[in-house]
N, C-alpha and C positions, 0 to 999 in steps of 0.2 A: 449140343450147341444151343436149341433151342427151349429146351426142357429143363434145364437149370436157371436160367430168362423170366423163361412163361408159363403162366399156368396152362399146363394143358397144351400145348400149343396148334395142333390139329386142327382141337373144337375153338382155340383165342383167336388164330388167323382166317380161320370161316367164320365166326360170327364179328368179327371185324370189317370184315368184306360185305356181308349182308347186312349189317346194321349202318354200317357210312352207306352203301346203296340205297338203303333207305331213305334215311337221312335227307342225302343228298336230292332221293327224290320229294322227299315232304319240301325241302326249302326250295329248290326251283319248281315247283309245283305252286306251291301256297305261300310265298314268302308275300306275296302281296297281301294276299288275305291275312295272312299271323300280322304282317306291320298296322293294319289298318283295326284291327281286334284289340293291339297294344296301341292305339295312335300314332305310330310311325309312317311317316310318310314316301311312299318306297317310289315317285313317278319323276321322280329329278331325269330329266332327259339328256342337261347337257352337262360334259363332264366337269367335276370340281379340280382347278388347279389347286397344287400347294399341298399342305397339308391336312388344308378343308377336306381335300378325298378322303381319310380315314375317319370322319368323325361326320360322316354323313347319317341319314338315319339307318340307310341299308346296310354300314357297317356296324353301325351300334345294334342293331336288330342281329346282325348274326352274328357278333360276339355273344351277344344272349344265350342266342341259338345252340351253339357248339358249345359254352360252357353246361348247358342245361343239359345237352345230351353226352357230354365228357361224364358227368357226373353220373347219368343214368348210368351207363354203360360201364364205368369203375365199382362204381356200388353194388351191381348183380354180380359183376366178377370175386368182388373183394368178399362174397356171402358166397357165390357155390366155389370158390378153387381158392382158398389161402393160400396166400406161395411171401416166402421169405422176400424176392424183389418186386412187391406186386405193385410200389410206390411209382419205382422207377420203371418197371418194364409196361405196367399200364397209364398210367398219370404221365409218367414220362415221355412215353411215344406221343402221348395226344396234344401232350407240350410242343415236342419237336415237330408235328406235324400243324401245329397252330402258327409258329414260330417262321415256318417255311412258309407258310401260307401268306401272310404276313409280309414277308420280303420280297414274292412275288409281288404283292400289289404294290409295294414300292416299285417295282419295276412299269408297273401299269400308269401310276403315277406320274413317273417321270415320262411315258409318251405319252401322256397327255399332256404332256407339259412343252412334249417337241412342236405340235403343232401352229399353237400361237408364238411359239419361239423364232421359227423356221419363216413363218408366213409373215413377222414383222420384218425380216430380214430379207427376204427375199422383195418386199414394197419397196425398204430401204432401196433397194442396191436397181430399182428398175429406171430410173431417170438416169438416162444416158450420162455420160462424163466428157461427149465430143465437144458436147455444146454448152457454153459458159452460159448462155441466157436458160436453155432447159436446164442443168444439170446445178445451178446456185439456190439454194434452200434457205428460206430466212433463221433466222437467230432460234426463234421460236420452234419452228418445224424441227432443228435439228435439235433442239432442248428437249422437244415431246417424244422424238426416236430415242437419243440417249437413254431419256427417263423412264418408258417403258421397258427398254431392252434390259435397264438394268434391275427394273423391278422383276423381269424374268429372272435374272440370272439370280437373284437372290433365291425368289423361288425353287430353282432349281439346288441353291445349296443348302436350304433348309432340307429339302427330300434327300439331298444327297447325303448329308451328316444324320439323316433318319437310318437311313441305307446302311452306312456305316456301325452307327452302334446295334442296329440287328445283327449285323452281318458278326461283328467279333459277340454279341451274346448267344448269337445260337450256337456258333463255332465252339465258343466255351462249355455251353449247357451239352453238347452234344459230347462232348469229348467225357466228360465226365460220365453221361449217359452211356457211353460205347465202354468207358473203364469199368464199370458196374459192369456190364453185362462179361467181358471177360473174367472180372472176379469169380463172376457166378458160375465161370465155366473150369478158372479154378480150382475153385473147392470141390464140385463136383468129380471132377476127373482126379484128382489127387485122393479124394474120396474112396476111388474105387482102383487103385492105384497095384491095388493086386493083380485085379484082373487085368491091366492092359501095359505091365509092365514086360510083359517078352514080348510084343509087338516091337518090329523094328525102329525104333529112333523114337522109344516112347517118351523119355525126356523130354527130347526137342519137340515131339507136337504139343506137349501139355505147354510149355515155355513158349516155345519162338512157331509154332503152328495156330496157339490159344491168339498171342498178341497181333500175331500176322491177320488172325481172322479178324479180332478187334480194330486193327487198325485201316483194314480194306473198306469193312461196313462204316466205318465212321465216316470216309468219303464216299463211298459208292451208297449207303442208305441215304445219305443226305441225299446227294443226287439225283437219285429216282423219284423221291418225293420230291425234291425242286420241280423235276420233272412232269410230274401227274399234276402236281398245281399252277404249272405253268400252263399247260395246255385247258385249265378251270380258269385262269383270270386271261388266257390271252385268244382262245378259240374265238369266243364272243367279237374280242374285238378286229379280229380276221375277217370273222364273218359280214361284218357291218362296214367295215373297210372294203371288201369287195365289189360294195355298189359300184367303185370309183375307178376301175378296171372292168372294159366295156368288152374285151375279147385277149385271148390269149395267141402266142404265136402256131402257124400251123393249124391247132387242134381250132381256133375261132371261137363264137358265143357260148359261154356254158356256165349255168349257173352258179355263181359261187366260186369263181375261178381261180383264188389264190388258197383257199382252206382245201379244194381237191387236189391243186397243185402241189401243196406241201403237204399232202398225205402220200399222193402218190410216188412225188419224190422221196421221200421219208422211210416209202416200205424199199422200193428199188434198191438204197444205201443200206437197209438193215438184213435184206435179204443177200447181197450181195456179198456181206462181211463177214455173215454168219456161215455164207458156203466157203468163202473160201480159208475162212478160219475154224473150221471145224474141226483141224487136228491137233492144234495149240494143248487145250485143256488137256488132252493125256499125256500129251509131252513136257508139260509143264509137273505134271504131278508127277512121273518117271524122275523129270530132271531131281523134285526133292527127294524120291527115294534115292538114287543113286548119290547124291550127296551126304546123304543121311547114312550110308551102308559106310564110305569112306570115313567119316568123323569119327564116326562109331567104332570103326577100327581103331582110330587114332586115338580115340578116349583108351582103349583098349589096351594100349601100346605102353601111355602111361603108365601104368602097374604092372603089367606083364611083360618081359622082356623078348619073351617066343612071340608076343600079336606085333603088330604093324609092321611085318618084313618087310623090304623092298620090295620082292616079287608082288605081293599080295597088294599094296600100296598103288604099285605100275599097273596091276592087272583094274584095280576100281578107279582108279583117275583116266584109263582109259575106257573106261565105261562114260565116267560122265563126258571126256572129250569126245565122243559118239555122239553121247543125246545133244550137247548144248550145239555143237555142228545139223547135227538133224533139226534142231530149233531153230536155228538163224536161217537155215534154207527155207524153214516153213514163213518164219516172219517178215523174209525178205519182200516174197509176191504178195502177204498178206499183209504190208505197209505200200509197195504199188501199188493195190487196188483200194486201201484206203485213203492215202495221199490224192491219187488220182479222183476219186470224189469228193475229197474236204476241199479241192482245190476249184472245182468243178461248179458246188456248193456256194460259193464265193460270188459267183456272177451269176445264178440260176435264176434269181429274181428280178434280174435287169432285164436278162432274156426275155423273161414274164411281161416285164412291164414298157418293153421297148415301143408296141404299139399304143398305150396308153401316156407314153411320155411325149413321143411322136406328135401324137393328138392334141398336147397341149391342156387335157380337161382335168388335170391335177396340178393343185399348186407344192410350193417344196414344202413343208408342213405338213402336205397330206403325205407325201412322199416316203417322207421321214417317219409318221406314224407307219405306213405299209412296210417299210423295209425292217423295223422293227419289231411289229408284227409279227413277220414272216418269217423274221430271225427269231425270235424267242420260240414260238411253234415247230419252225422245221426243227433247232434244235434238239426241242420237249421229242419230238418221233424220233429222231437218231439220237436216241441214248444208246441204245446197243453198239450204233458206228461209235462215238464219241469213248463210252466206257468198254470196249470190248475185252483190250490188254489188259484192265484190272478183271474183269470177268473172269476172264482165263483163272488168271492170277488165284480168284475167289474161290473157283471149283475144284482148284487142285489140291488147296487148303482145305476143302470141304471133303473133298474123298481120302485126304490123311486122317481126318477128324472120327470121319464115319468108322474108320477101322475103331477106334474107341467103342464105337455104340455098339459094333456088333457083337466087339468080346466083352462086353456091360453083360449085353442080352444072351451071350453062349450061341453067340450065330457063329456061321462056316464067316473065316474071313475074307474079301475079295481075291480072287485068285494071286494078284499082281502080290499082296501080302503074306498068299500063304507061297508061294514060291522064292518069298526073300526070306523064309523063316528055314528054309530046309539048306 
């Protein structure tokens, strides 16, 4: 799956990890000192609306950044591991993880953008409407609201049509990028096609297990990097949002009250989903064998007029109506207990913030940056709640696949495999 991909992939995905750690600590480390070494000016304190934010000097400074080190890092690969997709599977990852990065700050963007939106709106609408002597506005006054509000809202559709064309280019770049790397798993496996052709439903994994796996990764990979860069452009601005939330409910003063809050909330949903869906993944990849044993037959049946009896037929569709009944019991409590806290999820932050609204020491602007915030962040920590059913999905596909690698390598195959072969 990975080794027709990547070079190496063992030592691609450890030294990926160690090198973006790096990285990652040189430029929050020293990105002041590298901007001030290149004359960049890296001390803008207050946020740029529009689409000024991307062409500040700090984004110009680490587009730099990450192309210099994209390139370091492609180049020592492209000299010790030549690999047939080394274009796409290293250039390309570093693409699509630029790409996402990218749309996240458009997301940062636009709450920055909520604040002076919310808080002209919110001045608007404070002069009462009881009273015709308070509540009448000259010509003027109401020229200079209109004018503003709609110099936001343009604002806001510039970043929005930014949003837009990222959003269908990465989708597109990605998709091509996830068809490559199917190719490559392809030719590989067809390649060796001796070897893993009496494993049960070999066909089908090389065909509809190959594009299954392609097609999971190309939403769930996207995802997880949304997710890791979400919590890189939106922790910060959690954290500095916090001043503005002076105590939590019950629990009272503590520092940093909305970045603890939505971590701890965060692990509670992922721990919670992960126990009680812990027995999906085997059931999931049962239900494809037993699907795979009946087809199999039926392929069978075509050319052979003794394969696909009745009896034989009755006896494997009664198998799969076993598993798929065993499956809906399991996902029945394990959509309760996730319904029950996406639902829960919904109003966790009001809870949060009921004595800070109470209090009156935020305006709606600030409001609106905090609840979005909070939303993009607690999101980024329940990716496991949010993508759990394709997870399943992913690993069942993943343990059809591995029967491939072990009879590659002449390994014993999984029990569950060598018992459909007898």
């Amino acid at each position: 799956m990975f080794k027709s991909f990547f070079p190496n992939p063992k030592v691609f995905f450890l030294s990926v990890v160690i090198y973006a750690a790096l990285c990652s600590a040189i430029w929050y480390g020293f990105n002041v000192q590298i901007g001030q070494f290149f004359g960049f000016d890296l001390t803008e304190s207050k946020p740029v609306i529009g689409l000024g934010h991307f062409v500040t000097d700090s984004f110009l400074l680490f587009y730099c950044f990450y192309f210099v080190c994209t390139a370091l890092f492609a180049t020592v690969w492209f000299r010790i591991a030549k690999h047939q997709w080394q274009w796409w599977s290293v250039v390309g990852s570093a693409a699509v993880l630029f790409s996402t990065y990218f749309s996240v700050q458009v997301s940062v963007a636009i709450n920055n953008w909520r604040r002076p939106f919310f808080d002209l709106v919110q001045q608007a609408l404070k002069t009462p409407g009881t009273d015709a002597a308070e509540s009448d506005r000259s010509a003027e006054s109401i020229a200079s609201i209109t004018s503003e509000l709609l110099d936001l809202i343009l604002i806001f559709a510039e970043v929005a049509f930014l949003a837009i064309f990222l959003f269908v280019a990465t989708r597109f770049f990605v998709s091509h990028f996830i068809f490559r790397w199917r190719n490559a798993m392809n030719d590989y496996y067809t390649a060796q096609w001796a070897q893993v052709r009496h494993i049960e439903g070999a066909s089908q994994r090389i065909q509809e297990d190959t594009m299954r796996f392609a097609a999971i990764m190309e939403g769930l990979g996207v995802s997880i990097i949304d997710a890791v860069m979400t919590l890189f452009a939106f922790l910060p601005v959690l954290w500095a949002l916090s001043e503005y939330v002076s105590e939590l409910p019950i629990i009272g003063v503590i520092p940093h009250p909305l970045f603890v809050a939505a971590l701890l909330w965060a692990i509670f949903g992922t721990t919670l989903l992960a126990t009680v869906g812990i027995k999906l993944p085997g059931l999931e990849f049962k239900n494809q064998r037993v699907e795979a044993a009946f087809r199999k037959e039926l392929v069978y049946g075509e050319d052979d007029e003794l394969r696909a009896q009745p009896v034989t037929l009755t006896e494997l569709f009664v198998n799969i109506r076993k598993n798929y009944f065993r499956l809906y019991f399991h996902y029945m409590y394990f959509n309760v207990a996730r319904m029950l806290y996406l639902q829960a999820d919904g109003i966790f932050v009001y809870i949060l913030l009921m004595p800070t609204i109470a209090a009156g020491v935020i305006t709606f602007g600030i409001l609106q940056q905090i609840l979005t915030a909070f939303g993009q962040v607690s999101n980024s920590f329940q990716y496991l709640v949010n993508s759990w059913t394709t997870i399943v999905d992913l690993l069942s596909v993943y343990k059809r696949l591995s029967s491939f690698e072990m009879a590659i390598k002449h390994e014993p195959l999984p029990e569950i495999d060598q018992l459909n072969r007898q």
